[in-house]
C-alpha positions in Angstrom: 102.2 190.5 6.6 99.7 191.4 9.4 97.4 188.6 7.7 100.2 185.8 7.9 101.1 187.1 11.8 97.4 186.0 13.1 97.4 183.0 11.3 100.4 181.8 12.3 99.2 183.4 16.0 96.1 181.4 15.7 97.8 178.0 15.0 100.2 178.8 17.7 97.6 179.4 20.0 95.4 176.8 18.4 98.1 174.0 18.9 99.0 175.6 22.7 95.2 175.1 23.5 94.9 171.7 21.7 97.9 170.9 23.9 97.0 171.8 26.7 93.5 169.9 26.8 95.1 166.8 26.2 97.2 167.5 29.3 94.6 168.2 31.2 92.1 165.6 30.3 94.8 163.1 31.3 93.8 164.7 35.2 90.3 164.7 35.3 88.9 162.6 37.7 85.5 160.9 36.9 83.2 160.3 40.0 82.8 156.3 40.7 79.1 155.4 39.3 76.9 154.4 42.4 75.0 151.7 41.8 70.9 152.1 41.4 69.2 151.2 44.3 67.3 148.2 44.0 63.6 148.6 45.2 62.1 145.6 46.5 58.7 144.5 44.2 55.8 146.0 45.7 53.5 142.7 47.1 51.2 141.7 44.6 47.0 143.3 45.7 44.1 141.6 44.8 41.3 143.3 44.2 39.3 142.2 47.2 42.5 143.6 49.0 44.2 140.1 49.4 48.0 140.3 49.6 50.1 136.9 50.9 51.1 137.1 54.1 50.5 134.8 57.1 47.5 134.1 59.0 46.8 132.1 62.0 44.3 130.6 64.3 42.6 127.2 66.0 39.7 125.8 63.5 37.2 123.5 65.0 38.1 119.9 65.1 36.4 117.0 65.5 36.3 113.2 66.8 40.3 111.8 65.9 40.9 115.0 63.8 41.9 116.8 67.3 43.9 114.3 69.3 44.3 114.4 72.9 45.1 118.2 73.1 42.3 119.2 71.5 42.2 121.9 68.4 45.6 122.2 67.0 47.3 126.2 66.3 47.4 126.7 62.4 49.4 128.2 60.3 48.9 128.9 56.7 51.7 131.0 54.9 50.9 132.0 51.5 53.8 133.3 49.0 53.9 135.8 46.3 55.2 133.0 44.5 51.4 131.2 44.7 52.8 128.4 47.4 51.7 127.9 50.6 52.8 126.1 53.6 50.0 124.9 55.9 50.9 124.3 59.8 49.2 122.4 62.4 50.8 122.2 65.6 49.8 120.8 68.6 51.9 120.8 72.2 53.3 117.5 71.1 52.8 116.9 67.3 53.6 119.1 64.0 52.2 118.8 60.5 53.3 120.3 57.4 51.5 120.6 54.3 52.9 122.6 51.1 50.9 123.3 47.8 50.0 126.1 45.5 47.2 128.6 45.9 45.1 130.6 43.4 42.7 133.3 43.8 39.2 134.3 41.6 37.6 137.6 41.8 35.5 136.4 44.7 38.0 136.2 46.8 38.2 132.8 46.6 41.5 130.9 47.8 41.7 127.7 46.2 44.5 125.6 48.3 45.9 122.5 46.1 48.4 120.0 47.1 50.8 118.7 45.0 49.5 115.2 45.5 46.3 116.1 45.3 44.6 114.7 48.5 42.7 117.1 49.6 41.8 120.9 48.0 40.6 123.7 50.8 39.2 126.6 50.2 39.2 129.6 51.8 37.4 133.8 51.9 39.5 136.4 52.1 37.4 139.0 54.4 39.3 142.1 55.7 42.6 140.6 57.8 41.3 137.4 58.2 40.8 133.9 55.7 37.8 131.7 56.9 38.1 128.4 55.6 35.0 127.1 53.8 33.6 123.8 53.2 34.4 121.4 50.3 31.1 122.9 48.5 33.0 126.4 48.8 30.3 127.3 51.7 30.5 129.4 55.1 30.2 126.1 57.7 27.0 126.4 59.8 26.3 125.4 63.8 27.5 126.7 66.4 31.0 126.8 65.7 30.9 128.5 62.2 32.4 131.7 63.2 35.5 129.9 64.5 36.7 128.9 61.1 38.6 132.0 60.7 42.6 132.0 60.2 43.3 135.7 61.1 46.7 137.9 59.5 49.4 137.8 61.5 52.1 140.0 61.2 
């Protein structure tokens, strides 16, 4: 008799307990999920320390290249996305030239546009591009250290 009392108090009390955890699971709250931060990519690093950014600067100019105002400011933006946007501005004129760019392990920037007048290229040095000639050499005379486009931030 004992033995058929707990059972039948253990269902009771089973059944009370079952009840009342559906009850209260009906009342729990669950926290709103918070959405992940996004982290913005980390800019791509070259070996030689070459990220894209801007850089800026006058390069020598010569004969009609300069117009009346003499050396134009330029601008050469280069995107993670390997395009680049190449300003020249002058008090009264503005050029723009967009292309793609690549990089070697020499630091090398190869500049192409998509019509494929003219490829640049340019050293990545520590802050600074200097532009090189078409054989992919430093420019000599007297104005060869002024062929230097330096970061601007």
């Amino acid at each position: 008799m004992i033995c058929l009392k707990n059972i039948l108090c253990y269902t009771l009390l089973g059944g009370i307990l079952a009840f009342a955890a559906c009850k209260t699971s009906k009342r729990v709250v669950h926290p709103h999920q918070l959405p992940e931060p996004t982290v913005p990519p980390a800019p791509q690093v070259f070996a030689c320390g070459f990220k894209a950014a801007v850089f800026e600067g006058k390069l020598p100019c010569f004969g009609n290249d300069c117009g009346e105002h003499g050396a134009p400011m330029t601008t050469i933006q280069f995107y993670e996305n390997k395009t680049v946007v190449k300003v020249q501005r002058s008090s009264t004129t503005q050029m723009t030239v967009a292309g793609t760019w690549t990089i070697d392990d020499q630091c090398l920037i190869t500049v192409s546009n998509p019509n494929g007048i003219k490829t640049e290229y340019y050293r990545y040095q520590s802050n600074s591009v200097r532009k090189l000639s078409d054989a992919k050499t430093v420019y000599n005379g007297a104005f060869k250290d002024q062929y230097i486009l330096h970061y601007k931030n």
